[in-house]
C-alpha positions as CSV (number, residue, x, y, z in Angstrom):
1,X,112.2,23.2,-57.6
2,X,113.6,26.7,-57.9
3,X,117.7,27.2,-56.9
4,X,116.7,28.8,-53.8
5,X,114.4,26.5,-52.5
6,X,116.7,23.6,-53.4
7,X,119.5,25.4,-51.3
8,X,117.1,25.9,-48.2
9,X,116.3,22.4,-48.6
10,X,120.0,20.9,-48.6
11,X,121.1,20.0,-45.3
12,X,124.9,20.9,-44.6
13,X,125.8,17.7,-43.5
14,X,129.6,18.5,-43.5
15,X,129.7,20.9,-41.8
16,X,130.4,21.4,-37.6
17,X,127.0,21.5,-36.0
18,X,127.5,24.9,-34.8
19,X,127.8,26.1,-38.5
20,X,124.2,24.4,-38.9
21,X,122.7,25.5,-36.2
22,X,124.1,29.3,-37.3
23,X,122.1,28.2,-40.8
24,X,119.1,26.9,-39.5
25,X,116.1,28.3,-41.1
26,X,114.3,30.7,-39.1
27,X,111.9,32.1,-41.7
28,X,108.9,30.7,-42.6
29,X,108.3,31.2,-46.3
30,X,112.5,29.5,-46.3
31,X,110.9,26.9,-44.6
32,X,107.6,26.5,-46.8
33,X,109.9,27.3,-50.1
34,X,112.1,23.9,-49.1
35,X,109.2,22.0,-48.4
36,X,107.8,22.8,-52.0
37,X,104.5,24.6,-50.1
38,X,102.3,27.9,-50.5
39,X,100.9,29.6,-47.9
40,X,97.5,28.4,-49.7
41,X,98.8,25.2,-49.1
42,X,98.3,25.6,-45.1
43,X,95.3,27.9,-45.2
44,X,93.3,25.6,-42.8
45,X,96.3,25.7,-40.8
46,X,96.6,29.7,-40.4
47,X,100.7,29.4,-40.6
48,X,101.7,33.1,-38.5
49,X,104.7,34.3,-36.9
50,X,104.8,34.8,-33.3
51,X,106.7,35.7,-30.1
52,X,107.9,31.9,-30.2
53,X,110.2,32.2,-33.6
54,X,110.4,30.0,-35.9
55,X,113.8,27.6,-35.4
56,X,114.5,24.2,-37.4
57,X,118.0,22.9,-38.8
58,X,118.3,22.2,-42.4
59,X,118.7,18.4,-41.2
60,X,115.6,18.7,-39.8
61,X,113.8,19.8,-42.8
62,X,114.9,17.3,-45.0
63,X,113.1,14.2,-43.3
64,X,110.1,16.1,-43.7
65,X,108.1,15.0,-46.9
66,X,108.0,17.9,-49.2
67,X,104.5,19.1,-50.6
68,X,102.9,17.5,-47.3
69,X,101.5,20.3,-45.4
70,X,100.5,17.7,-42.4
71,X,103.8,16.5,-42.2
72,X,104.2,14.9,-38.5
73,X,107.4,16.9,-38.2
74,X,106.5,19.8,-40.3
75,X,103.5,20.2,-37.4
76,X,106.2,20.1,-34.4
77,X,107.4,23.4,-35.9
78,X,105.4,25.2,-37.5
79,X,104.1,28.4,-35.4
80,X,100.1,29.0,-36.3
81,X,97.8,31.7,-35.3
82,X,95.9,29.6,-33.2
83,X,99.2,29.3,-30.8
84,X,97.9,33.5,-30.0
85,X,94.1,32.5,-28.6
86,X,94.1,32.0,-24.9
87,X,92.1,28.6,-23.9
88,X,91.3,27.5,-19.8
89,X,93.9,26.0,-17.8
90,X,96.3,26.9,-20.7
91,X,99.0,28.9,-18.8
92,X,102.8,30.7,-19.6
93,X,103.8,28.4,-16.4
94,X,102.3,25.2,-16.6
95,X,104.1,23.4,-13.6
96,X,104.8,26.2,-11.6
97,X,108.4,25.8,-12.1
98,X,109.4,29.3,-11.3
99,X,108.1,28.7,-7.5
100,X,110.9,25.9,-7.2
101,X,113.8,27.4,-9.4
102,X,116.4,29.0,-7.3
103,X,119.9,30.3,-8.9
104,X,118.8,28.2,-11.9
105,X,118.2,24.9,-9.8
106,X,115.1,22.9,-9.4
107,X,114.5,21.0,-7.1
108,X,111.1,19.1,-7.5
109,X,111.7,15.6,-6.5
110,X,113.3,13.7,-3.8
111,X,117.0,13.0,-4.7
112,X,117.5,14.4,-7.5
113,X,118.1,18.7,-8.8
114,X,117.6,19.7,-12.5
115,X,120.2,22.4,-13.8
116,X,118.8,25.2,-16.1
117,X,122.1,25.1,-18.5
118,X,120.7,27.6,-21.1
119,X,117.9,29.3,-22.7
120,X,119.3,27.5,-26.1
121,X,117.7,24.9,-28.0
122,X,118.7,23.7,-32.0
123,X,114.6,24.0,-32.4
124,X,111.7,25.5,-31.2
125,X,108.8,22.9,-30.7
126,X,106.1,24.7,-30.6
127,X,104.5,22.4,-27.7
128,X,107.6,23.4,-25.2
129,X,106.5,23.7,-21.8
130,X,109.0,26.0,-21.3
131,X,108.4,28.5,-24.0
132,X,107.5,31.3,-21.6
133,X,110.0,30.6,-18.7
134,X,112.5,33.7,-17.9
135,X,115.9,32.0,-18.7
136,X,117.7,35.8,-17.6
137,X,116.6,35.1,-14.0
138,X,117.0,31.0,-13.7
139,X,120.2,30.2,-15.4
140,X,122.3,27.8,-13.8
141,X,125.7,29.2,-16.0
142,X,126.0,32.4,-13.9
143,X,129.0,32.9,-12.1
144,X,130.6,30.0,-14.2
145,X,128.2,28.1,-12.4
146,X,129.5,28.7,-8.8
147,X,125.9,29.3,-7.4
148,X,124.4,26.3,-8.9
149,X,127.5,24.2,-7.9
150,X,127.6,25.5,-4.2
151,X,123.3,24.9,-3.5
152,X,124.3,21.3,-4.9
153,X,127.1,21.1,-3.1
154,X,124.8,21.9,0.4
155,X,122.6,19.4,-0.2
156,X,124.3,15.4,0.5
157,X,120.6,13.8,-0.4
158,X,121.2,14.8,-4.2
159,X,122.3,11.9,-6.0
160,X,121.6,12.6,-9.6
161,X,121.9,15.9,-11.8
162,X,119.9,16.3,-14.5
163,X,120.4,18.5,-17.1
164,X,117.9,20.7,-18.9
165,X,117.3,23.8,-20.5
166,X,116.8,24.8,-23.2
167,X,119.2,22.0,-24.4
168,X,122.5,21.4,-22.6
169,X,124.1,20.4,-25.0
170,X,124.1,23.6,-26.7
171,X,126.8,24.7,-24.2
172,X,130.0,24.5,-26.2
173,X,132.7,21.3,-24.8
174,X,134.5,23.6,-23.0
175,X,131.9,25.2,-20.9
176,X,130.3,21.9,-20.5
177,X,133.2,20.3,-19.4
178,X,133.7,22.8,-17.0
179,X,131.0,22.2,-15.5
180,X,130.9,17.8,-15.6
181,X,134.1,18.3,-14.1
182,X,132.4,20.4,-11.1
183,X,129.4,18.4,-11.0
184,X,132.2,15.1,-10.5
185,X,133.9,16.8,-7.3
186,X,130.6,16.6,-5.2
187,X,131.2,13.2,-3.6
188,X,127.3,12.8,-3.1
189,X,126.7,12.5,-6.8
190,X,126.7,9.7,-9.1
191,X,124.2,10.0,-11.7
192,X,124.5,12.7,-14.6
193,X,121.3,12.9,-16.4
194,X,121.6,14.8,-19.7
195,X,118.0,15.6,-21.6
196,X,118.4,16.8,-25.3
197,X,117.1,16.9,-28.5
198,X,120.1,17.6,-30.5
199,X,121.0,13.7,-31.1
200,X,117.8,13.4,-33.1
201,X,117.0,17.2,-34.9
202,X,120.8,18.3,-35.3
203,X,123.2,15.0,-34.6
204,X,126.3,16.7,-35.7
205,X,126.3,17.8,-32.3
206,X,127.5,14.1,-30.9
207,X,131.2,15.2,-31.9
208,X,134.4,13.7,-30.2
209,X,134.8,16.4,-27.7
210,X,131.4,15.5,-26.5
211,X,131.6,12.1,-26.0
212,X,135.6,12.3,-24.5
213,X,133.2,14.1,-21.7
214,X,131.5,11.4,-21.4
215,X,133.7,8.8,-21.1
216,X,136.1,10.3,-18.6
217,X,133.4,11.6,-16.1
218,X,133.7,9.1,-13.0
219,X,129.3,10.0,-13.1
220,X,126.9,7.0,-14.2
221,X,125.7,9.0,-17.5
222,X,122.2,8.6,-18.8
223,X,121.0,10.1,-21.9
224,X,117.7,10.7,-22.6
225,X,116.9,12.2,-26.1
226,X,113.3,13.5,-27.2
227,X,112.0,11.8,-30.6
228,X,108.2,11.9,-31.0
229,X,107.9,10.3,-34.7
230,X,110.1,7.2,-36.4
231,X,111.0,9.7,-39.3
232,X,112.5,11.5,-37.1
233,X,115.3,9.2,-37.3
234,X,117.5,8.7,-40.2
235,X,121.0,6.9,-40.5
236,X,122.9,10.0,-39.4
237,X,120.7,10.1,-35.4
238,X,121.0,5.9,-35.7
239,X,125.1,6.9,-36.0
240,X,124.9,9.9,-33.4
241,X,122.8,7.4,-30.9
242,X,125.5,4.6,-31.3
243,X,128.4,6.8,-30.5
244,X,126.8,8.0,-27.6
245,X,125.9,4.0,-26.4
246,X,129.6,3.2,-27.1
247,X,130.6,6.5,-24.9
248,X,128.8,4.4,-21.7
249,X,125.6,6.4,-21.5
250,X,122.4,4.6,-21.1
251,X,120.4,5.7,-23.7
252,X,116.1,6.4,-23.5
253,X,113.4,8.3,-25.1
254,X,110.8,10.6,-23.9
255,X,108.0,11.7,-26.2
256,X,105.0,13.7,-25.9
257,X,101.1,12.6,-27.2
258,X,100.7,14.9,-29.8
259,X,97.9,15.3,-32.1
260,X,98.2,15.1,-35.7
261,X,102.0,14.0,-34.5
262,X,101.8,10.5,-33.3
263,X,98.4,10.0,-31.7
264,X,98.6,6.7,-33.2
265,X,99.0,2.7,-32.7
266,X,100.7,2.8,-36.1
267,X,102.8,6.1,-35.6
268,X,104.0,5.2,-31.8
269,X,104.6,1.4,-32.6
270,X,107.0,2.4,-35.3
271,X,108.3,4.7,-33.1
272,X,109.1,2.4,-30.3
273,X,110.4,-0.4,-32.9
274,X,112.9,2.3,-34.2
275,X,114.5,3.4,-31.3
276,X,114.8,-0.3,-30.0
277,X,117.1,-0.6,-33.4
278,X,119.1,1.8,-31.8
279,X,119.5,0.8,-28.7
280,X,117.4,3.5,-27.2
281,X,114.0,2.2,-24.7
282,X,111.4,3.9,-25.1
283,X,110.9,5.6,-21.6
284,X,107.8,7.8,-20.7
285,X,104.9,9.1,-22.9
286,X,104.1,12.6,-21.7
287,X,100.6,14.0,-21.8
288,X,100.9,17.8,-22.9
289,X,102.1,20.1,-20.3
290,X,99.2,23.1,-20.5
291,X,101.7,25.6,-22.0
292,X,99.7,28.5,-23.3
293,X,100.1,28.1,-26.9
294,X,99.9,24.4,-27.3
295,X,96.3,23.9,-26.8
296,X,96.1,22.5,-30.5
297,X,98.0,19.8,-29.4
298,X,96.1,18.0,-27.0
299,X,95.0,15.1,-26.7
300,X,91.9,13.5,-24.2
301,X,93.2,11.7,-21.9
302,X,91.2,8.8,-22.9
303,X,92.7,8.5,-25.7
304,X,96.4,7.8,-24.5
305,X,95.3,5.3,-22.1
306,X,93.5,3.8,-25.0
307,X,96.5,3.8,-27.2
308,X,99.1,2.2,-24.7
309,X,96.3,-0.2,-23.9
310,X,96.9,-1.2,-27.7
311,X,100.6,-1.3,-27.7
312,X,100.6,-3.4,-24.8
313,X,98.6,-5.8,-27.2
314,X,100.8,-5.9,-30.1
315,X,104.8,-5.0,-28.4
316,X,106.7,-6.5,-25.8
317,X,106.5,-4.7,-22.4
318,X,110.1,-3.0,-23.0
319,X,108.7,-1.4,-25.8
320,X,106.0,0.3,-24.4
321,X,106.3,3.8,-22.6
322,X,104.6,4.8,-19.5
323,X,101.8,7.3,-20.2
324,X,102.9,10.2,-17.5
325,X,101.5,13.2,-16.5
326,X,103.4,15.6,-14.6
327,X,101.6,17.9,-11.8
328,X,102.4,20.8,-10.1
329,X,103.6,20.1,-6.4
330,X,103.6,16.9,-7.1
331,X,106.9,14.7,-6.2
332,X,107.3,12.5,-9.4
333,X,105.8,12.2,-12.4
334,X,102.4,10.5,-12.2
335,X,102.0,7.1,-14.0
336,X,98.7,6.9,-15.9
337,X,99.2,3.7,-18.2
């Protein structure tokens, strides 16, 4: 391997996770030299660049098996040409969030508000449902959060916060403290729900200024990280998702059926066994939200049922996910399997 594709490659595990995510690779021939691949190498793949950059921490990379250009995570992030051709019922606002957002607030089901924290994430997934949603006009952070805070505030039936972005936990300690401690004040909530990927692609992030947060919030903290392959996890996520048990959250996984990714028995049983070892359930299953862009992605419908069929067969019940879908309109998730 050449100097500069073995520095690409080298994760800077040291360093503070802001540091990484500053030097995560957002160029794809960095990314294909550190994986030991040509461009020939993907032809049948048609690797492009696109209005969706390319983002992936170094950490990131190096689970990803080099000279393997179907690698299950390599496939998560790498933006193709085919992400540019328009396919039916493939749309830029797949479940009509922007009718429901309001001072970056959703409200979709009964009990319960999701908080737009930022347009950050440590990667781009290039299945995100969100890719095309306009963070500048649905941010919950405006005005230090004072919006946000007051149309929670207004509303006693809200019982749980969730979290969401982008990634909340790109927000720095400080800001997010700011705001736990805001949340924490309205007497009608008890439940803080925080959905990220950063304990599984960039783990750094679980430092002791996050979970301090955690502990002293008087909120019933759940966790609920996004891992969609077993390799995703190596012993520096097993460390981050122990911390974060020992800090009181309740710790679960959502992943989404995606092809060539873990539209498997073999890939989703691992998966399921590997967050069980630690000490993470394995939640919901999503089908792919239509997201223009992530049409390559799919897969029938007949297929997941067919595969949690199977890991009903071979894995006890608590290992097995619920197959969701999630609709427009509609007022919780609908369970398909």
């Amino acid at each position: 391997m050449s100097t500069e594709a073995s520095t690409a490659a080298r994760p800077m595990l040291a360093a503070g996770w802001q540091t990484q995510l500053k030097d995560a690779i957002r160029d794809l021939d960095e990314l294909l030299a550190a994986l030991e691949l040509e461009r020939d190498d993907l032809a049948a793949l048609a690797p492009a660049s696109n209005d969706f950059p390319l983002l992936v921490p170094r950490s990131f990379v190096a689970r990803m098996r080099k000279g393997d250009p179907r690698d299950p995570l390599l496939r998560q992030v790498l933006p193709l040409s085919v992400e540019a051709l328009p396919v039916p019922g493939f749309g830029q606002d797949p479940l009509a969030e922007q009718q429901c957002a309001r001072d970056g607030v959703l409200e979709k089901y009964r009990g319960r508000a999701l908080l737009i924290t930022t347009a950050a994430c440590p990667i781009h997934c290039r299945y995100c449902f969100r890719r095309h949603f306009p963070y500048g006009e649905q941010n919950a952070a405006r005005n230090d959060w004072a919006d946000a805070v007051e149309r929670l505030a207004g509303d006693a039936g809200i019982e749980e916060v969730i979290l969401s972005g982008g990634d909340p936990l790109s927000l720095s300690n400080r800001r997010l403290g700011t705001l736990l401690d805001r949340l924490a004040s309205l007497e009608h909530l008890t439940t803080l729900r925080v959905h990220s990927r950063y304990p599984i692609v960039l783990p750094a992030r679980i430092d002791a200024g996050l979970l301090e947060l955690l502990r002293r919030t008087r909120l019933h903290v759940v966790v609920v990280v996004h891992c969609n392959h077993a390799r995703e996890i190596d012993a520096e996520v097993e460390t981050a998702l122990a911390a974060l048990r020992r800090a009181g959250a309740v710790m679960m996984n959502q992943s989404v059926l995606l092809a060539g990714v873990n539209d498997s028995v073999e890939a989703l049983a691992a998966l399921s066994r590997r967050l069980f070892e630690c000490g993470t359930l394995p939640y919901y299953l999503h089908e792919l939200d239509a997201v223009a862009g992530a049409a390559h992605f799919d897969v029938p419908h007949a297929r997941g049922v067919e595969l949690i069929g199977a890991l009903r067969a071979s894995l006890p019940g608590y290992l097995v996910p619920r197959l969701v879908r999630e609709a427009p309109g509609a007022f919780s998730k609908i369970i398909l399997a």
